[in-house]
Each structure stands twice: as structure tokens, then as C-alpha cells.
N, C-alpha and C positions, 0 to 999 in steps of 0.2 A: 526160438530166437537165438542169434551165436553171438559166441563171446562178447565180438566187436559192438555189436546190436545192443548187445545188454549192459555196455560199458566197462568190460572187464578185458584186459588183452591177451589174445588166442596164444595158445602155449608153442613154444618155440617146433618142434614139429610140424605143427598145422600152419603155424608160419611159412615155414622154411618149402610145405608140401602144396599151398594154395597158393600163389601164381601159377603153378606147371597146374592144376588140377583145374584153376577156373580157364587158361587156354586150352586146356582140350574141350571144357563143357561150350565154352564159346565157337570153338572151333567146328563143332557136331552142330553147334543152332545154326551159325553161317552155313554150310554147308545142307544141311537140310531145310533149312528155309528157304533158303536161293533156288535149289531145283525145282520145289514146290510149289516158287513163285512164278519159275521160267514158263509155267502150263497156262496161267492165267494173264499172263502180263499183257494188257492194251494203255497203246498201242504197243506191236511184240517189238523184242528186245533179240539181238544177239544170240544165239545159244551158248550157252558154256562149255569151252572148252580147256585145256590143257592150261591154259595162261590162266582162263577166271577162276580152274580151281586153284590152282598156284597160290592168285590174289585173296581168294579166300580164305585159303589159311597162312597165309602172311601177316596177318593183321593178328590173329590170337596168338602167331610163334613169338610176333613183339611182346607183346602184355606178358610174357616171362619177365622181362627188363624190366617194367613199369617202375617197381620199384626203384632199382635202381638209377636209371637215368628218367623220369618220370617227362622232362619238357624233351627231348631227344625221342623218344615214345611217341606222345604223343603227335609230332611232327612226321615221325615216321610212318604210322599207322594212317594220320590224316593224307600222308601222295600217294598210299596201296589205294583207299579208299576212294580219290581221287580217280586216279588211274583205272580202276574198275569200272568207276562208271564212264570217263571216257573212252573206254573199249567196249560202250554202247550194251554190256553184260546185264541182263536182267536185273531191276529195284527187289529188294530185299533187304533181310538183315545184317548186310554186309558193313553194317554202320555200326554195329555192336562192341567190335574193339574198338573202333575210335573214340564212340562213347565213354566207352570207360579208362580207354586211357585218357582223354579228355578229364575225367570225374579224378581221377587221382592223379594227375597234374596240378588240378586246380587246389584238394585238398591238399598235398602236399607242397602247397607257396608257390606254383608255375602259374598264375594266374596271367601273366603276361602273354608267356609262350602257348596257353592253352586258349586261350581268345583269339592270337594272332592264327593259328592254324585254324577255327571252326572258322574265322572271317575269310582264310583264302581257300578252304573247301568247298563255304556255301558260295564263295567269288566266282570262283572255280566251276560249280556247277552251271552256275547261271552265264558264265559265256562258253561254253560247250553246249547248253540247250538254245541259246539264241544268236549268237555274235560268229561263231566260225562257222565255215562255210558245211555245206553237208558232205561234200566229199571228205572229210576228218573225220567222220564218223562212219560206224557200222552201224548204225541202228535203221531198219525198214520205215520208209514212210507209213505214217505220220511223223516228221522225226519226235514231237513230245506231247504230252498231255494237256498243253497250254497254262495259264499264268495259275488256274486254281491249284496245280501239282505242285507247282515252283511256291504258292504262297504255303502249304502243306510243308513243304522243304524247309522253306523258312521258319516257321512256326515248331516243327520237331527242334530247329537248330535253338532256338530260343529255350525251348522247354529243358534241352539236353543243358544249358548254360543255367537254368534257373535252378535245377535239381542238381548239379554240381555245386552250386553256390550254399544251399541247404546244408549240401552235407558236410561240408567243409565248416561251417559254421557248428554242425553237431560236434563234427571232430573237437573241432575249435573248446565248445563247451566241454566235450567231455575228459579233453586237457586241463582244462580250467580247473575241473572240480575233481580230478585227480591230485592237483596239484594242489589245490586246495586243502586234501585230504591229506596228501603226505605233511605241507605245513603243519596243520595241526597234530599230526601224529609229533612231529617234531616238537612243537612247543610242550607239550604235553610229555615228550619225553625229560626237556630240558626242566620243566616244572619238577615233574619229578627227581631229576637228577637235583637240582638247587633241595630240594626236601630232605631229600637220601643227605646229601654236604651235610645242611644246618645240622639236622637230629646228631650227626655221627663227631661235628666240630662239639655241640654243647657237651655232648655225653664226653667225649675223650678229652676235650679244655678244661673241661670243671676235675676229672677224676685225675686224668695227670697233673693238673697243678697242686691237688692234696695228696696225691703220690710224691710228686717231689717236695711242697713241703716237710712233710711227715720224716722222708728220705733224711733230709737235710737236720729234721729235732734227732732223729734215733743217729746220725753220725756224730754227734755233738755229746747229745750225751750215755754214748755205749758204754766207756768206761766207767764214769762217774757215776752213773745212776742209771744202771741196768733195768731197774724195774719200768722208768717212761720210757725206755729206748724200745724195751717189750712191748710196749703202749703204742706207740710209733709205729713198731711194726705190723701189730695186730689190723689198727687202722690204713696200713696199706693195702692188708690183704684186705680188708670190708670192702675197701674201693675199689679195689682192681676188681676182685667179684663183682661188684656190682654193674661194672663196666662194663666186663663180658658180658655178661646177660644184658645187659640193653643193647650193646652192638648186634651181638647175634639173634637177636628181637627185631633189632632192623632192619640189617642182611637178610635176614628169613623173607621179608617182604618181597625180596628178590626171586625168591624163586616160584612166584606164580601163584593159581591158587589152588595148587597141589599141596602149598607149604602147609605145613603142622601149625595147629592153633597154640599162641602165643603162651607161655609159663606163666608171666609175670603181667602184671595188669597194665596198662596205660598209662602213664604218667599224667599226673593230676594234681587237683589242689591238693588231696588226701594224702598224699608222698610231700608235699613240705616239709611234715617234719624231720621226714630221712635228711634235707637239705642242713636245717637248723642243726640238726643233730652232724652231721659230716663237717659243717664250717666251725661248730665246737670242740670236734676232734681237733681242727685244722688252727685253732687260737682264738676264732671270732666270735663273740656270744653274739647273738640276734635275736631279737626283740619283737613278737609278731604282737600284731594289734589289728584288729578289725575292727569296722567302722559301718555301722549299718547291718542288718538281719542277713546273716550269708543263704545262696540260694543254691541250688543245683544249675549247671552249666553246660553245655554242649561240652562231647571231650575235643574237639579241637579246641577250644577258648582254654580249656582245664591244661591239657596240653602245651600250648602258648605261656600260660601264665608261670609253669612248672619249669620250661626251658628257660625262661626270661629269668626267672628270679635265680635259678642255677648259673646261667649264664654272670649276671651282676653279681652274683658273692663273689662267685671264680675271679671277677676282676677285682673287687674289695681285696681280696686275698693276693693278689699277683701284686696287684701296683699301690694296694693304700698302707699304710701303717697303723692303721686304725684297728681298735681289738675290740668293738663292737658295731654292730650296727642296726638297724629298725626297720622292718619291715609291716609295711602297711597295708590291708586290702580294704578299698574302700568301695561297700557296696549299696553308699546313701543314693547312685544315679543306680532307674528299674530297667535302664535299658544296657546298660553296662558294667563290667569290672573293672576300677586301678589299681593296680599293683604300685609300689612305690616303694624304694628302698634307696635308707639314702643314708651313708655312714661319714663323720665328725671327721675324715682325714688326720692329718693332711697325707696326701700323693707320696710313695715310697718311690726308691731310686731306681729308673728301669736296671734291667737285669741282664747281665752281658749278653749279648747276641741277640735283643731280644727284637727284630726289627723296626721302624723309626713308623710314627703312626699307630701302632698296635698290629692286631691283626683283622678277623674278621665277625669278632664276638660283635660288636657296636652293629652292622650293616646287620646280622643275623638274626639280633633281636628288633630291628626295623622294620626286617621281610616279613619276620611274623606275624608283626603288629599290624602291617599295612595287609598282608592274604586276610586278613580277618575282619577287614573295613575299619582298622582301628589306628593309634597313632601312639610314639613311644619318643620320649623327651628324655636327652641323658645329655646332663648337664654340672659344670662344679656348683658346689650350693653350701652355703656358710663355713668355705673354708674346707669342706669336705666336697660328696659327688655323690649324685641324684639320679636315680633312674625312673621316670614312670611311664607308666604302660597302659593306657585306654583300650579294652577291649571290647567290644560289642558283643553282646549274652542275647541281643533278640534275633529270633530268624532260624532257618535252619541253619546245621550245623555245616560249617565248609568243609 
């Protein structure tokens, strides 16, 4: 089976090498079929001479073109065609390039042009076998085979249009579902692109906003009180470490699956307390409480819940002036987990330059909530701000 056959498209050599290659194969069948046929032909026919070999390969020297001019081709191929048989030249497969420039006119969108020439070919035949006079012709009496030949004529002319229309329709399909294919390769990369963003926003929004915090206690108090500014700092570096290792945990994803298995484990519900513990670094005690017998999770769901709650401190910490807040896992529903975390405010002053709307923390923990069949409510709530997160724990893991 070839390339084409098989649905895959022939490499640029065989390309560039199969038109010259199929008009010479076609060129040898016209050519030896036509002499082969000139011994048998009743009633006989013209002999071949200098003009019908000419004719017969005229028609495979066009099919080089096909591609390029494919309705120009075909017209062209159908007056050689034409014209052979009105110089009365023995029936054979002299009909070969027309066919086929006929077949790849029609698939490539010349449907018009590739109709209008088989209808003034088979026209064509049929008043040179019955309407002009016999002195126009060289063909030896009988001048033809009578109507059953002509309805033969007809009948190839239909089959050669139905088998064109086929394969155009294949083309057609196997366009379709290339196209198809590349679509989804695309979505699928854009999926993963949106994946790659979220993980890389929560990881560097959460650790750079307790880097600049922290930044901002140890400038404040370097002189005064050395010892928390050392405190200050120390806590920068936990975080920046911790950063890098989760970015380059990420990035590694990238490189295929040649990449090295991961150092550090998956972010989960079991990594909370690193959170709890970094937002107390950062001024904010937090409060966990569970509600219901906790259970094991898919790590996408553990993942989701671990970004989300990361994600809502980092903003407690940017925009509330709040120095505590509560965080809840509520796991009385068996079909799912809520997260919930919601701190007493009120709302601190944005922060110069910071731009108008926030950024894209809110939308981020949306995506995730909703890839997971689940839903995420962030809302002001008794004068402070409310985040919960419904996530779906039955099913396989996404």
C-alpha cells in the first residue's frame, strides 16, 4: 500500500519524482497497448503511424503538469485524446492520461472543467462515428462497431466519473481527519500549555509574595532587631528553595519521557502543613479543621486542593490585613472534597503598580476546579473573603 493509500503524505522526493515517473509508466502502457490492440482491432482501424505515436505520448508528457495546472491538463489531454481517435488510429488505452488527468482535476476542486471535457470528448466521439461524413475519416469500412461499442464508450465515460468522484471524496475524508488530528494535537497542546501557566503562576505567586513580604520585615527591622531580620531572611531562602524545586519539577515535564523521575513528591493534601507553616513565617496563623473521616484522593484532586489553598493564602497575604485565617476540609459529602478558607479581613490597600482587577490567581483556581468536574465560589463573606472549592474524589483520576 503507498503513502497516499495509507493516509500519510509521500515525502517530498517521491513527490517532486512521481508525476515524470507515472508519465513514463503511462506512456509504455499507451504505447504498448495501442500496437497490441492495432493486430486485433474489428472492424480494423488506421495503422499507427508518426502522428499516433506523437499522440500517444502527448497525453502522459501532459500529466507532468497535472498538478500544476490540473483543469488546463485535463482539457488538454482530453483534444490529443480526441484527436487520435479522429485520425481513425486503432481503440486502446489511449484513454489512460485522460483518465487520470480527468481523476486529479476532479480531486483537486476542477470539477467543472473536468466534466465539461469527458462531455465534449464522449460528444466528440459520437459525431465522428455517426454524423460527419466518411470522407473525414480514415478508418476502413465498416466505419464502426455499431451502437453496442458507442453504449461501451459511454458506460467507461460514466465509470471513469464515478471512480473520480470516490476518490476525491477519500482525499476529501483523509483531509478531514488530518485535520482533525492536527486540531486535536493543538488543543491538547494548548491544555497543556494552560497546565504548564497555572502550576508555574501558583508556585512563583505564592513564594514571591512571602519573598517580598519577608524582604519588606528584614528592611525594617535590620537595624533594630537583627535577630528577626535573620529570621526574615532565613525564611526567604526556605522559599526561594522551595520554588526552585517545584519549578524545575515542572520544567522537567518538558523534556519528554527521557526526563529524570521527579526528587520531590507531588503536591498534596499531606504538604498543607508546609503551607500553614510558610503563611506563619509570613504573619498569618491558619486554623485547619476537618469535618468528616478524611480519605485517600486521586493525586489530581490532592494536587487541586494543595494549589487552591496556596493559591488563597497568597491572596489573604497580598490584599487582606487580616493575621489569621481558617481553613476547612469538609469531607461529610462521599462523593467529594471542600476546601474552604475564609479570613475575618478587612481588604488591605492594593499595592502600587499592582494592576486593576488583580491578576490571574481567581481564573486559575476556577480551571482547576472546573478540569476536575468540580466548582470554586470566591466570594467577600462577614466583612472578610471566602474561598470554597467542591471537588469531585469519585471516578478515575483526571
Amino acid at each position: 500500500m503507498s503513502s497516499e493509500a495509507a493516509g500519510r503524505p509521500l515525502p517530498p522526493w517521491r513527490r517532486s519524482r512521481w508525476p515524470v515517473v507515472s508519465a513514463v509508466l503511462v506512456a509504455v502502457v499507451q504505447l504498448g497497448g495501442s500496437v497490441g490492440a492495432a493486430h486485433r482491432q474489428v472492424p480494423p482501424r488506421h495503422a499507427l503511424d508518426a502522428l499516433g505515436y506523437l499522440l500517444l505520448l502527448a497525453g502522459p508528457a501532459l500529466l507532468v503538469l497535472r498538478r500544476r495546472w490540473p483543469a488546463a491538463v485535463v482539457a488538454a489531454t482530453g483534444a490529443v485524446t480526441l484527436l487520435y481517435l479522429a485520425a481513425g488510429y486503432p481503440y486502446g488505452p489511449v484513454v489512460v492520461s485522460f483518465a487520470l488527468a480527468y481523476a486529479g482535476a476532479v480531486v483537486r476542486g476542477h470539477r467543472r472543467a473536468a466534466g465539461a471535457t469527458l462531455g465534449a470528448v464522449s460528444l466528440g466521439h459520437l459525431l465522428l462515428t455517426f454524423v460527419l461524413p466518411a470522407s473525414w475519416r480514415r478508418v476502413h469500412p465498416p466505419q464502426h462497431g455499431g451502437w453496442w461499442q458507442e453504449l461501451g464508450l459511454v458506460a467507461l465515460a460514466l465509470l471513469l466519473a464515478a471512480g473520480a468522484e470516490l476518490t476525491r471524496f477519500r482525499h476529501e475524508r483523509i483531509a478531514a481527519r488530518r485535520a482533525a488530528a492536527r486540531a486535536e494535537a493543538q488543543r491538547r497542546a494548548d491544555e497543556e500549555r494552560l497546565r504548564m501557566a497555572r502550576e508555574l503562576h501558583d508556585i512563583l505567586a505564592h513564594s514571591i509574595s512571602l519573598i517580598h513580604l519577608q524582604a519588606g520585615v528584614g528592611l525594617e527591622l535590620i537595624d533594630d532587631q537583627p535577630e528577626q531580620a535573620r529570621a526574615a531572611l532565613l525564611t526567604i531562602k526556605a522559599a526561594s528553595k522551595e520554588a526552585l524545586g517545584e519549578v524545575r519539577q515542572v520544567l522537567g515535564t518538558l523534556r519528554g519521557p527521557g526526563a529524570s523521575a521527579p526528587r520531590r513528591p507531588v503536591a498534596g493534601l499531606d504538604r498543607l502543613p508546609e503551607l500553614t507553616e510558610q503563611a506563619a513565617h509570613a504573619g498569618l496563623a491558619v486554623t485547619v479543621r476537618a469535618d468528616g473521616a478524611a480519605r485517600t484522593v486521586p493525586a489530581g484532586v490532592g494536587l487541586a486542593a494543595f494549589r487552591i489553598v496556596q493559591e488563597a493564602l497568597t491572596n489573604v497575604i497580598r490584599h487582606s490585613t487580616a493575621r489569621r485565617a481558617e481553613l476547612l476540609l469538609d469531607w461529610t459529602d462521599p462523593a467529594a472534597l471542600t476546601v474552604r478558607l475564609t479570613d475575618p479581613g478587612p481588604a488591605g490597600a492594593p499595592e502600587a503598580g499592582e494592576p486593576a482587577g488583580g491578576g490571574n490567581g481567581l481564573a486559575g483556581m476556577r480551571e482547576r476546579a472546573a478540569a476536575l468536574g468540580g466548582t470554586l465560589v470566591a466570594e467577600p463573606y462577614q466583612g472578610g473573603f471566602r474561598v470554597a472549592a467542591r471537588l469531585p474524589t469519585s471516578g478515575e483520576d483526571r
